[in-house]
C-alpha positions, -999 to +999 in steps of 0.1 A: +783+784+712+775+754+732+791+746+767+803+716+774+777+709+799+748+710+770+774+679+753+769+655+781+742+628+783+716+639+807+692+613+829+655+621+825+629+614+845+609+583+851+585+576+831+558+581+858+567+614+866+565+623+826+529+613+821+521+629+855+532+662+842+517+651+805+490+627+806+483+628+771+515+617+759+522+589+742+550+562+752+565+534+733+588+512+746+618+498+729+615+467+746+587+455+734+583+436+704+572+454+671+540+441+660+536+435+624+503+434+611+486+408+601+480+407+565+518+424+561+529+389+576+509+369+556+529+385+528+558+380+544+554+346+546+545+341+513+564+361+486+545+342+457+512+356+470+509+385+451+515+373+419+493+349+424+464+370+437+469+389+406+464+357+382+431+352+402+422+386+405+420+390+443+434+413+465+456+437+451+434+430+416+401+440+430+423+472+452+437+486+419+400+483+401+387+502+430+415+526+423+410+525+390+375+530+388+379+565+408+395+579+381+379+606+366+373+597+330+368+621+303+327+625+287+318+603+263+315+630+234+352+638+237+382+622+219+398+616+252+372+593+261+380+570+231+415+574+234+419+553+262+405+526+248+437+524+223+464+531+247+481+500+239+517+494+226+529+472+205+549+447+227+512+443+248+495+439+217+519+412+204+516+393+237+482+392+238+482+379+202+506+353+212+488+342+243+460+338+220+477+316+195+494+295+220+469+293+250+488+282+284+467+256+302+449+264+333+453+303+327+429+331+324+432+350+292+417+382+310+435+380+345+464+372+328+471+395+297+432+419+297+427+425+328+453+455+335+446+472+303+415+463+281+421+478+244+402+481+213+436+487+190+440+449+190+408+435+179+396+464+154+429+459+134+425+420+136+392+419+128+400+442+097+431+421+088+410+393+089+378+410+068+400+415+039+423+383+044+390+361+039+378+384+007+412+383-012+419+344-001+380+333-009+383+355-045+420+338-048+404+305-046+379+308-067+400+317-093+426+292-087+394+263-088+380+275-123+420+282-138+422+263-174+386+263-183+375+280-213+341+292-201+352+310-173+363+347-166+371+362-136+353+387-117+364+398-086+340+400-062+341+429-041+308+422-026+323+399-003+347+424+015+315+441+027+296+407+037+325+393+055+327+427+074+293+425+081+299+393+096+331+395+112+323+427+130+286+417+140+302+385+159+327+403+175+302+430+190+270+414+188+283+379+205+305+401+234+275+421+240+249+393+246+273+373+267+279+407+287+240+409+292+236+368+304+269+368+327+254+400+343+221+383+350+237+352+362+255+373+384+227+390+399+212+356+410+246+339+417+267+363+440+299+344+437+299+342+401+331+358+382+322+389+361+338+404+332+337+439+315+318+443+283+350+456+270+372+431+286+356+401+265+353+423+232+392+423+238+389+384+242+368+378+213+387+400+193+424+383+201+406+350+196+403+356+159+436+362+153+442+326+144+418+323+115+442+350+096+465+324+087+442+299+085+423+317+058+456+325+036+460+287+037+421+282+029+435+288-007+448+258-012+422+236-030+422+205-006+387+201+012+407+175+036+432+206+043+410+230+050+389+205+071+422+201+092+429+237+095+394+247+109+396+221+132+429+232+146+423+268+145+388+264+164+406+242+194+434+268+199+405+303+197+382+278+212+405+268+243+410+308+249+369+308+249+365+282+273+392+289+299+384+323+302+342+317+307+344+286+327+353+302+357+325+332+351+301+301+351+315+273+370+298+280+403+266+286+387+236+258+379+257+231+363+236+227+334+232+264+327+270+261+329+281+238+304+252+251+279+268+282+281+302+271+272+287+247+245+267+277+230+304+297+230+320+271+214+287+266+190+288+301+172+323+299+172+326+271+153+294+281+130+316+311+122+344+293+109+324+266+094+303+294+073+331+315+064+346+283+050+315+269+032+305+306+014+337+320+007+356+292-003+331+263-013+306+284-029+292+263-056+298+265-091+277+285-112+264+278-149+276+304-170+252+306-199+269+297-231+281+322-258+260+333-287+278+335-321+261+349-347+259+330-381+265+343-417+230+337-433+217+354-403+210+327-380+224+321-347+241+301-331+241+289-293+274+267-283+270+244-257+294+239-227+304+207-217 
């Protein structure tokens, strides 16, 4: 049990006379002034900082890429592998679809929706909703054009599920991947110059489509003035996700190389709506040779179409 001379407050001795007998220890006094480090002070100083470093994908961004990148990812034979690439959920997918359809000025598509976690569950399914959206709508239109006249029958044409697939899917690889390959050259001759993922703007290409679902239901209706309209609005609001998210990967580069770039983004992206538009829905019509009715006295007969 303790006495109550171990209870009472005892005087040490100087500090001199400690270090002599321990030179090695360390002393810290309480008078002087804690000193906070510098980049802890800066954040101090300004709370809004982090939030906006990761908008512009600085600091803490590039740290938790670092991070990130030390993870040990699974072989590329294995299903684990490709699992990550759809480890999405639905309220992420349904933000980025809105952030697509209604682009905020001034923000980065990637920094501000990709960026943390790049996915393939988004674009696969909307480039598949949209394959079969543009099939049904351009076979719907066809038949709504040629309704009431006698010479014509229906056929649906399942041939062009598999060409708009073909085309769908070979922009949303093919365009990514060549984009991917220029950006990393530019980069290699321009330090400074913002890079992106090869899967980051595969996400971006991919979300960017989104708005031509709708726009290719209302491709139906048989107005060439309507549908004019309707490309041109859906190709500002994908192209405006185009543009503010590859302006700043190009900005600081040759300013000619710059704007061709963008102008060549915004040039396929357009011919893609424009072609989908003229073949599926403004195909021309075709003759359809007329009937032949056979006669009693063993003649025939050919009908002529007006």
């Amino acid at each position: 049990m303790a006495t109550a001379d171990d209870l009472k407050f005892q005087e040490f001795d100087d500090a001199a006379n400690l270090l002599a007998a321990n030179p090695d220890a360390t002393t810290i006094s309480i008078d002087e002034p804690v000193e906070i480090p510098k980049n802890q002070h800066s954040r101090l100083q300004e709370p809004g900082r982090e939030e906006d470093d990761e908008l512009l994908g600085t600091d803490d961004s590039d740290k938790t890429e670092l991070l990130a990148g030390q993870k040990k990812s699974a072989p590329f034979w294995t299903f684990d592998y490709y699992q990550t690439f759809f480890d999405v959920d639905t309220y992420q997918v349904l933000d980025r679809i809105k952030g697509s359809v209604f682009p905020v000025p001034g923000k980065n598509f990637v920094r501000l929706y990709i960026r943390s976690n790049p996915d393939l569950y988004g674009p696969f399914w909307i480039c598949a909703t949209l394959v079969f959206t543009i099939a049904v709508s351009g076979n719907l239109s066809n038949f709504f054009i040629h309704l009431g006249k006698p010479t014509y029958h229906y056929v649906p044409e399942f041939r062009k599920v598999s060409i708009a697939a073909t085309t769908i899917y070979a922009y949303a690889w093919l365009v990514p991947l060549a984009l991917w390959g220029f950006l990393m050259w530019r980069n290699s001759k321009v330090m400074n110059i913002v890079s992106y993922s090869f899967l980051e703007i595969v996400c971006v290409y991919g979300y960017s489509l989104f708005i031509y679902i709708p726009t290719a239901i209302l491709w139906i209706i048989p107005q060439q003035v309507v549908r004019w309209v309707l490309v041109v609005f859906s190709l500002c609001l994908s192209g405006s996700v185009l543009v503010m998210t590859f302006w700043p990967a190009v900005r600081d580069d040759n300013r000619r190389i710059a704007v061709a770039t963008v102008a060549t983004i915004l040039l396929l992206h357009a011919l893609l709506a424009v072609g989908c538009l003229a073949y599926f829905f403004d195909a021309p019509e075709l003759d359809i040779p007329a009937p032949i009715i056979p006669a009693h006295n063993g003649t025939t007969v050919v009908t002529k179409s007006h």
